[in-house]
C-alpha positions in Angstrom: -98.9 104.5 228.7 -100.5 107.5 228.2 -100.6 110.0 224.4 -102.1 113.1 225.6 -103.0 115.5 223.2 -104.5 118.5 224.1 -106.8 121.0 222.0 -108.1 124.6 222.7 -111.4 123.4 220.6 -112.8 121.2 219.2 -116.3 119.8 218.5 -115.9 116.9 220.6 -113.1 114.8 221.7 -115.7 111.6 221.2 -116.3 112.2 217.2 -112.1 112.6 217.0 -110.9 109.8 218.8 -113.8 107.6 217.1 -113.1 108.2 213.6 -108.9 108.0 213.8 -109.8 104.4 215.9 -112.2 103.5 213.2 -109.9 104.5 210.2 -106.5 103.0 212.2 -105.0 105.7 213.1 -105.1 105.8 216.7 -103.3 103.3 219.0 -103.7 102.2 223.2 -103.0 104.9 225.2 -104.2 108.0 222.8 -106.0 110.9 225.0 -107.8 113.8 223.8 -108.3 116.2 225.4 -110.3 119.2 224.8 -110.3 123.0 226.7 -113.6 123.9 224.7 -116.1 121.9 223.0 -118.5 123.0 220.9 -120.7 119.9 220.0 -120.3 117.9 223.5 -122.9 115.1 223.4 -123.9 112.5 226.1 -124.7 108.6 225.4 -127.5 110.0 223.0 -127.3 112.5 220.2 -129.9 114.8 221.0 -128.1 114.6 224.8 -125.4 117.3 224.8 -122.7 118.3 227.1 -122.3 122.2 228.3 -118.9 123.5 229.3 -117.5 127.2 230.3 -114.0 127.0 227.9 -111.0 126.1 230.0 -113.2 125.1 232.8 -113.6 121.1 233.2 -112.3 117.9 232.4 -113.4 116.7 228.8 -111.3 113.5 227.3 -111.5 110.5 225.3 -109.6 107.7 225.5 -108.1 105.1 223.3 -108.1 101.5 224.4 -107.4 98.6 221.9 -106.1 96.4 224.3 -108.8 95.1 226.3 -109.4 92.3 228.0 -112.2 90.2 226.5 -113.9 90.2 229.5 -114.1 93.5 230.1 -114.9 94.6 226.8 -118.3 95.4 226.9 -118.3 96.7 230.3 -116.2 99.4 229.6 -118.5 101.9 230.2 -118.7 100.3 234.2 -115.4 100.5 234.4 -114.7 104.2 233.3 -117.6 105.6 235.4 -115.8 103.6 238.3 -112.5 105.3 237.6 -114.7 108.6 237.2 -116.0 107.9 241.0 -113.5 106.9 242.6 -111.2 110.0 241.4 -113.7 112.1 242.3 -113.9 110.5 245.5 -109.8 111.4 245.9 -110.4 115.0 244.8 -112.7 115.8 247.8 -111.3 113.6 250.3 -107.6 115.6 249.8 -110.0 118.9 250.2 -112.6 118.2 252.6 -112.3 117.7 256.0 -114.4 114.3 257.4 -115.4 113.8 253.8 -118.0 111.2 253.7 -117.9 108.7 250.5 -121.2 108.8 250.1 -121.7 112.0 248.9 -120.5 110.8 245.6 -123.0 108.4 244.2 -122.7 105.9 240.7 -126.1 106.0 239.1 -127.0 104.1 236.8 -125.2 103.4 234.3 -123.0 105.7 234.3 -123.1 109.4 235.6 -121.7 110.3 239.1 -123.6 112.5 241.5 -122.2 115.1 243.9 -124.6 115.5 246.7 -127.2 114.3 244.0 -126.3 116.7 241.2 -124.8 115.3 238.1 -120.7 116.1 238.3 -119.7 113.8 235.6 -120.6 111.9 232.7 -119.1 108.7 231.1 -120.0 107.5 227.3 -118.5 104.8 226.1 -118.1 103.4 222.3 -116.4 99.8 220.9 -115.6 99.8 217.4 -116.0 96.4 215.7 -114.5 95.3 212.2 -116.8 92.5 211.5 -116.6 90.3 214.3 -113.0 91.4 215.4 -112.6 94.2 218.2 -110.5 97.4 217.1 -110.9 98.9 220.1 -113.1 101.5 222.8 -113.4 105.1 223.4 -114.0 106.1 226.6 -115.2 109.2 227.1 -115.6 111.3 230.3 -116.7 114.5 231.3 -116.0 115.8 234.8 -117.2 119.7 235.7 -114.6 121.1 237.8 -114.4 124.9 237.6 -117.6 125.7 236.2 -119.4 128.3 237.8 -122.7 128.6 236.6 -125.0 126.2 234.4 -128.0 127.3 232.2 -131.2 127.4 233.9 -132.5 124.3 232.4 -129.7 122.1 234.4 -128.7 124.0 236.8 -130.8 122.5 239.2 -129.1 118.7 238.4 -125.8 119.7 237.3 -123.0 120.8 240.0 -119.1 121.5 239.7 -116.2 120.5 242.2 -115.9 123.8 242.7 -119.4 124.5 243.6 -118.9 122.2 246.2 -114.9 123.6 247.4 -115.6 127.1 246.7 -112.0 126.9 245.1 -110.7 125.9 241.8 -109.0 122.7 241.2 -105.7 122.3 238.9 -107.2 120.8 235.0 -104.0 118.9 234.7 -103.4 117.2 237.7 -106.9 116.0 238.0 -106.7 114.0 234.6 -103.5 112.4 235.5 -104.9 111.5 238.6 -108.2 110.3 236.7 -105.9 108.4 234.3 -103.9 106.7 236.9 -107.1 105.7 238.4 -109.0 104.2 235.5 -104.9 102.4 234.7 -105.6 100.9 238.0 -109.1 99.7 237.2 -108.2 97.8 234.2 -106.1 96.1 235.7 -107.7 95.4 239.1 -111.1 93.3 237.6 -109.5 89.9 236.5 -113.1 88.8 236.0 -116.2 90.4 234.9 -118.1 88.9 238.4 -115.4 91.2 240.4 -116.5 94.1 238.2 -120.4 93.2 238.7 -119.5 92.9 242.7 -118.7 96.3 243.2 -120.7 97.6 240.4 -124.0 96.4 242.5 -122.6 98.0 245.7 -122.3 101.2 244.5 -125.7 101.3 242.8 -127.1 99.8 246.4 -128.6 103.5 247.2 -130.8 103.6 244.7 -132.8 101.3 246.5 -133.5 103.9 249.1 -134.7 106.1 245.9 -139.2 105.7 246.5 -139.6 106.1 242.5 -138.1 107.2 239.4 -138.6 107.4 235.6 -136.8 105.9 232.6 -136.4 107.9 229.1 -136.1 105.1 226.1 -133.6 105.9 223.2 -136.9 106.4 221.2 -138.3 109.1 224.1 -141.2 106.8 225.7 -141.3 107.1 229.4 -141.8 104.4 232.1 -142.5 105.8 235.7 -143.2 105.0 239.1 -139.9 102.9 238.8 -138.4 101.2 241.8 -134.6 99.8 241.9 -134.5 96.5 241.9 -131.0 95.7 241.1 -128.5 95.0 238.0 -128.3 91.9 235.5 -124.7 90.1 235.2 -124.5 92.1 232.2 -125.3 95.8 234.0 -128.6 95.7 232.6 -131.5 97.5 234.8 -133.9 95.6 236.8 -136.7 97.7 238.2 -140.0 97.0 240.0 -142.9 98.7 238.1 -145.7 100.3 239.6 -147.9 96.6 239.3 -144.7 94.8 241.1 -143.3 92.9 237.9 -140.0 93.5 236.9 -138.1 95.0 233.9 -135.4 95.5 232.3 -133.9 98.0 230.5 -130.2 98.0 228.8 -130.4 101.7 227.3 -132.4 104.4 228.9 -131.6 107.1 230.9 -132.7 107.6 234.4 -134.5 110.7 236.0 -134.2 110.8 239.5 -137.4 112.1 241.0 
């Protein structure tokens, strides 16, 4: 199923397989893979995405044939694949692994004893009203040793955590076998909502957090309050009402 094409650099995987989907010249099944990039970026613009060359997992992925009802959740169902690879990766390694260590917050990054490990952006390109297609990206640090000092207290690697390295290509054909599963496992977007909502169910234990808008106003003294059908936020506000927010990024406090 799977086109992999691997680069030493590029700018970003994202921008490449976007514009060849966009102009038809990518098809299902086209990854891209990148050792180095040098404009990363996260669901935002302004948001980008540090990697040591050679050091971690950064991909996009070509999908044009997606279920309608799964295709705008696609971003849910990458970060699943994302967590539940992860997962696999330190259970083989560790021990009495416990699950839990790896957490899905919302929407999509996964957490590594609550340090970011991985990031997931997704992007459906329309023509009109007809679907072309998504491209999923993900970014997973896995041999990255240090992080500049403004993240380094929120950002951790797999091998921060083994104290080993871990082989680049074996851990995204494990990840691409994973999310190959996925797709195929939700039949309905309820099933996909199901376990979406019991993998955020920890944030409930979180006493307050903060949202960032796409515009950069803040909302704070946040409680989890559950998702929407559609993934959407709900969250209790510091006067007890609720909100909800379908873009903003979350800031654990």
């Amino acid at each position: 199923m799977w086109n992999i094409q691997t680069y030493a650099e590029l700018p970003s995987t994202q921008t490449l397989a976007r514009d060849l989907l966009a102009e038809d010249q990518a098809r299902h099944g086209d990854v891209f893979i990148a050792l180095h990039q040098t404009g990363g970026r996260g669901r935002y613009e302004d948001r980008t995405w540090h990697d040591e060359p050679g050091s971690n997992l950064l991909m996009s992925i070509v999908l044009t044939d997606v279920p309608p009802h799964l295709q705008d959740k696609m971003q849910f169902i990458a970060a699943l694949s994302a967590l539940a690879t992860i997962r696999t990766l330190l259970a083989r390694e560790i021990r009495d692994f416990k699950p839990e260590r790896v957490q899905l917050k919302w929407t999509n990054d996964i957490l590594v004893d609550g340090k970011k490990v991985s990031g997931v952006l997704s992007e459906a390109i329309w023509s009109g009203t007809a679907f072309k297609g998504v491209v999923l990206g993900i970014g997973v640090n896995i041999n990255q040793e240090y992080f500049s000092d403004d993240i380094s207290d929120k950002a951790i690697a797999l091998k921060n955590v083994l104290k080993y390295s871990i082989h680049l290509e074996r851990t995204y054909n494990l990840l691409l076998g994973t999310l190959q599963y996925t797709l195929s496992h939700y039949s309905s977007s309820a099933m996909l909502m199901d376990d979406l909502r019991t993998e955020l169910e920890w944030m409930r234990s979180v006493k307050q957090f903060s949202l960032t808008n796409p515009d950069g106003t803040k909302a704070e003294g946040l409680r989890y309050d559950g998702i929407s059908n559609d993934g959407a936020l709900r969250v209790l506000n510091a006067d007890g009402a609720i909100q909800i927010y379908q873009n903003a990024t979350l800031d654990l406090l």
